[in-house]
C-alpha positions as CSV (number, residue, x, y, z in Angstrom):
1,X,22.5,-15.3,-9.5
2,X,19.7,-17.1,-7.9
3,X,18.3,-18.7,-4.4
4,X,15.5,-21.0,-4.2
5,X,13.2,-20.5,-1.0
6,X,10.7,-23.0,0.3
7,X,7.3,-20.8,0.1
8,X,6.3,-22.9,3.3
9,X,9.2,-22.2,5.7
10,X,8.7,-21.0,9.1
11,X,9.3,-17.4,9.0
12,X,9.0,-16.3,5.2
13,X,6.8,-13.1,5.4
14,X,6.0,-10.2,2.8
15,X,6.2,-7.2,4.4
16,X,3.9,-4.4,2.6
17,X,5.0,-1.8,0.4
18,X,3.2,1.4,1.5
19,X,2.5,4.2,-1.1
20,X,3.5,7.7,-0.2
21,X,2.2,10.4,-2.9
22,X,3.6,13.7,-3.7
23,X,3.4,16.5,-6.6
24,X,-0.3,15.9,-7.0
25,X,-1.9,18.0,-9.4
26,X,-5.1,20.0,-8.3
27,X,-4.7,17.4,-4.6
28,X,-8.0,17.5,-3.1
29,X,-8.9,14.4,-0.1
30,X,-12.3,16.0,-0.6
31,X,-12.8,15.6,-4.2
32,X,-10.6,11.8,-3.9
33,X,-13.5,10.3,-1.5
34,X,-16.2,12.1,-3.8
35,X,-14.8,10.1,-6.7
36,X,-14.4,7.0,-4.8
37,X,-17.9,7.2,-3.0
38,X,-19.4,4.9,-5.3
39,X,-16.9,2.1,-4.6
40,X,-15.7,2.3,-1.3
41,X,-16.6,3.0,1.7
42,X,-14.8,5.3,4.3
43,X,-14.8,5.0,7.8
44,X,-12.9,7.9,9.8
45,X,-10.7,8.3,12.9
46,X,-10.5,11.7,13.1
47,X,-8.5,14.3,15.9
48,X,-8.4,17.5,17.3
49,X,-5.6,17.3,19.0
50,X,-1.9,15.7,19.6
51,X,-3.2,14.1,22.8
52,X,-5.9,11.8,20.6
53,X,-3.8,11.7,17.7
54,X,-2.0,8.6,19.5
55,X,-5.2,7.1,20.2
56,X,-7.0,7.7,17.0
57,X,-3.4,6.1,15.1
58,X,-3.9,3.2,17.1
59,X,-7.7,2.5,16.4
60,X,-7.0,2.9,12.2
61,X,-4.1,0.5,12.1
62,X,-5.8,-2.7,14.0
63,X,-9.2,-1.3,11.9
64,X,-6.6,-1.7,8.9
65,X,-5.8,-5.3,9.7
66,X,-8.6,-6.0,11.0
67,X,-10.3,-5.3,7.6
68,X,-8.2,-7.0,5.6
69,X,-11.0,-9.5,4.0
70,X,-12.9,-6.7,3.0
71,X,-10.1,-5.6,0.7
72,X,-9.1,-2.2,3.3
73,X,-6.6,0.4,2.5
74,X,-5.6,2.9,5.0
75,X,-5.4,6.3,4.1
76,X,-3.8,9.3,5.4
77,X,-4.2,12.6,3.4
78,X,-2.8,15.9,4.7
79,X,-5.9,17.8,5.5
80,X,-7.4,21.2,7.6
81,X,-5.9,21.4,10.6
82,X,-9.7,21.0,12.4
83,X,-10.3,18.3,9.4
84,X,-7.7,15.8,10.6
85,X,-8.4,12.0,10.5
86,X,-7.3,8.1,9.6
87,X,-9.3,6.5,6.7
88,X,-10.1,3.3,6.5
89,X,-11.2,2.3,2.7
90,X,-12.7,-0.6,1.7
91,X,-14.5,-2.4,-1.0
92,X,-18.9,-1.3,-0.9
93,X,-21.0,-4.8,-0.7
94,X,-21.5,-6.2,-4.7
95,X,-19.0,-4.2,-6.3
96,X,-18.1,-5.5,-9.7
97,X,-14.6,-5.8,-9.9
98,X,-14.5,-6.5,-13.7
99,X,-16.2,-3.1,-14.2
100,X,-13.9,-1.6,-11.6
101,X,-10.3,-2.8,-13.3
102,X,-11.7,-4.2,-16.3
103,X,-8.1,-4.0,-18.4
104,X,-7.1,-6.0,-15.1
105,X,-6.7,-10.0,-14.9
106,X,-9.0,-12.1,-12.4
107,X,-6.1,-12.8,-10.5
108,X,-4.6,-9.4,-10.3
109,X,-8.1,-8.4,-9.0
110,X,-7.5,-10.0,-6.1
111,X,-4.3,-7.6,-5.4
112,X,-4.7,-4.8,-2.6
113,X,-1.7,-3.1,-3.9
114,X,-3.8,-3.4,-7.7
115,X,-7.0,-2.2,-6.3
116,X,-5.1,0.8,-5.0
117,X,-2.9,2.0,-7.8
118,X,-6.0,0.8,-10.9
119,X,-8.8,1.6,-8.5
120,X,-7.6,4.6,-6.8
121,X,-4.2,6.2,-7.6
122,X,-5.0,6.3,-11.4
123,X,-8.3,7.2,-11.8
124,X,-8.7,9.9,-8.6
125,X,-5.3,11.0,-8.6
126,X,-3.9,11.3,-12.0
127,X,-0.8,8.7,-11.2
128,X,-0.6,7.1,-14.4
129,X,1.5,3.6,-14.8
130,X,4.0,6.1,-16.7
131,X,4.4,8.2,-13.4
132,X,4.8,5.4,-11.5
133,X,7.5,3.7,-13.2
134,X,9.3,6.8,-13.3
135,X,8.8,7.2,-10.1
136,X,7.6,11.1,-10.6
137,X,4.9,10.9,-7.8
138,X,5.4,7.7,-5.7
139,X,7.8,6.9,-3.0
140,X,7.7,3.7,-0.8
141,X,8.4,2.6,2.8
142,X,8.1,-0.4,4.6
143,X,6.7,1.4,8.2
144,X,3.8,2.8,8.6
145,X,5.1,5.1,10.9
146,X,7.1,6.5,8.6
147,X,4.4,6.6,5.8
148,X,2.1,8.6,8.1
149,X,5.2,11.0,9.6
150,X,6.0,12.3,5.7
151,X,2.1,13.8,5.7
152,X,3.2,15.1,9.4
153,X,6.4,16.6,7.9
154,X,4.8,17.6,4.9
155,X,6.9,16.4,2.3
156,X,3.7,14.2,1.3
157,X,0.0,14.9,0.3
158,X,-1.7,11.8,1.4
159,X,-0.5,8.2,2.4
160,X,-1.7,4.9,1.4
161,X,-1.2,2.2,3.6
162,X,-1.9,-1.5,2.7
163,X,-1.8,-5.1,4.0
164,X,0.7,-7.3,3.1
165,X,-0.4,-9.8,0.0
166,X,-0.1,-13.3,1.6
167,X,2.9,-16.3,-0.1
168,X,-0.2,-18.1,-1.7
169,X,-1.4,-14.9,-3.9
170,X,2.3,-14.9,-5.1
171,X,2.4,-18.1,-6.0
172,X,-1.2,-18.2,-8.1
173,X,0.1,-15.2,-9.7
174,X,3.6,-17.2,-10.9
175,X,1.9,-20.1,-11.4
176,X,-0.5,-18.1,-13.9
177,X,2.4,-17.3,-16.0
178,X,1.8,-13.3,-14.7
179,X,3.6,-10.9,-12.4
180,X,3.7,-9.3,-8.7
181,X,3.3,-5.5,-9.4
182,X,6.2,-2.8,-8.7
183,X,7.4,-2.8,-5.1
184,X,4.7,-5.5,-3.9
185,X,6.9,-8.2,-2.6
186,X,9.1,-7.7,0.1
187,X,10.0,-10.8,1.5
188,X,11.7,-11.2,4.7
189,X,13.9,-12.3,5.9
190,X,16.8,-11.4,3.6
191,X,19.8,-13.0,2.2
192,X,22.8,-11.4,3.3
193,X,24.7,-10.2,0.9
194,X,27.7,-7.5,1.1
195,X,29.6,-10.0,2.4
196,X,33.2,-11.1,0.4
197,X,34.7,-14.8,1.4
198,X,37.9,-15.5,0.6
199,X,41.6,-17.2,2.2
200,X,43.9,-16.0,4.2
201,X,47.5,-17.8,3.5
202,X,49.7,-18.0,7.0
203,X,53.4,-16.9,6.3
């Protein structure tokens, strides 16, 4: 079963696919940045309190979006009590993405949801492709507020929240003869489905 979908229709969005971790060996946010330091840049929203918590969730998101061309990724680890804060990473000035992901295409490159889980999840948190696909430390969701509430509740060590990839990086990446990443694509809206036709006869 199929359904074909103009890619320029009023409405079509990808929502993103946010990355919630769990069962982290050795989890530190400390030692993370420390690895990451020489590629991206962090810029903090911390709080003290419930009060600024609102305030400081509010700032991180539009910072998120807001940072977007800069390749951001929010991140949310579970932290100190006095330690608490929103992270904002993105891409240093002159980074060399080949050197970066070099097993990686040039079009993949240009992947948030690639730059976190090549960049970041592998190589300073131990999630291997393997884990991934087995789903051994990753779970998704589609709000952010529910992303951020499982490092709340702590049933997760650290969230990763990303920007949705845009129709036109999907299409390069078809057109290329490649393919969209685990859980990268969520396109809305959605075909119903559930739904069974069929006819009544009267008596």
């Amino acid at each position: 079963m199929m359904t074909f979908v103009n890619t320029r229709s009023e409405g079509l969005t990808i929502l993103p696919g946010h990355r919630v971790a769990t069962h982290v060996h050795d989890f530190s946010w400390s030692g993370v940045r420390r690895h990451l330091e020489p590629w991206f840049a962090a810029e903090a929203f911390p709080f003290s309190s419930e009060e600024k918590k609102a305030a400081a969730r509010k700032s991180f998101l539009a910072r998120l979006v807001g940072a977007r061309e800069k390749r951001a990724i929010g991140v949310y680890p579970a932290a100190e009590p006095r330690k608490r804060a929103f992270y904002v990473l993105t891409l240093r000035e002159g980074v060399n993405l080949a050197q970066l992901l070099p097993h990686v295409s040039p079009l993949q490159r240009e992947l948030d949801v690639v730059l976190l889980h090549e960049g970041i999840l592998e190589p300073a948190l131990g999630i291997t492709p393997q884990a991934v696909t087995a789903e051994a430390n990753l779970t998704y969701e589609r709000e952010a507020a529910a992303a951020l509430d499982a490092v709340d509740s702590g049933r997760a060590q650290i969230s990763f929240l990303l920007n949705a990839c845009d129709v036109e990086q999907v299409m390069k990446i078809a057109t290329a003869g490649e393919v969209m990443p685990q859980k990268s694509t969520d396109f809305y809206p959605k075909m119903l489905s559930g739904i069974t036709m069929f006819r009544v006869d009267g008596d």
